[in-house]
N, C-alpha and C positions, 0 to 999 in steps of 0.2 A: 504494500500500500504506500501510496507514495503521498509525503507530507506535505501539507499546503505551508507552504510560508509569508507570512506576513508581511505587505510592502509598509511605506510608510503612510502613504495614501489611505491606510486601513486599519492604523496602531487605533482608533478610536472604537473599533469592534473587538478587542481582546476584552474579552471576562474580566471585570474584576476582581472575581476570587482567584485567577489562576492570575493573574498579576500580585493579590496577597500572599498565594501561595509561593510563585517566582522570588519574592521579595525576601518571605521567611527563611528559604533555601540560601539566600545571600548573606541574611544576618549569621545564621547558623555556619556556614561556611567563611566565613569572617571572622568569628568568637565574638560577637558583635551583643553585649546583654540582652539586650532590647531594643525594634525595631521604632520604636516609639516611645519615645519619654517627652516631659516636659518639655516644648519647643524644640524637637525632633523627633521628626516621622516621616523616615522613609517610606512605609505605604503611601502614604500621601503624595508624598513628591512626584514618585514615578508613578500613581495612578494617573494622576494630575497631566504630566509630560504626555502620556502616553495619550490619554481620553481627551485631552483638552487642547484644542489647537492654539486658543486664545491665550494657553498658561503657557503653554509649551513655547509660544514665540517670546512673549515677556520673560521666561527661564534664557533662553539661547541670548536673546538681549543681555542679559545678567551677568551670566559666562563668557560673553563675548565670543558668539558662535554663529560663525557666518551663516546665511541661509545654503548655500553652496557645498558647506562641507558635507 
């Protein structure tokens, strides 16, 4: 079976439990406490990046991340 893969055109149709999930896998693989504390929450962030075109451009602004790359 052949896996579909995600363009970027289409990051805003990923699940967002399997982006929770995604995310828990990183903290754990990092030694990371907790993926959410007080004024940090990676779920958030990358749900955010991912579902949300309008956050996603204001973040790349942030970081200073060209549209191009």
């Amino acid at each position: 079976m052949e896996k579909h893969l995600i363009h970027s055109n289409e990051l805003h149709l990923i699940n967002k439990r399997r982006i929770h999930q995604a995310i828990k896998q990183v903290v754990e693989d990092l030694d990371i406490a907790a993926g959410s504390t007080a004024g940090f929450n990676l779920y958030a962030v990358v749900e955010s990046y991912l579902t949300d075109l309008e956050k996603r451009k204001n973040i790349n602004e942030l970081l200073d991340i060209e549209k191009n790359n």
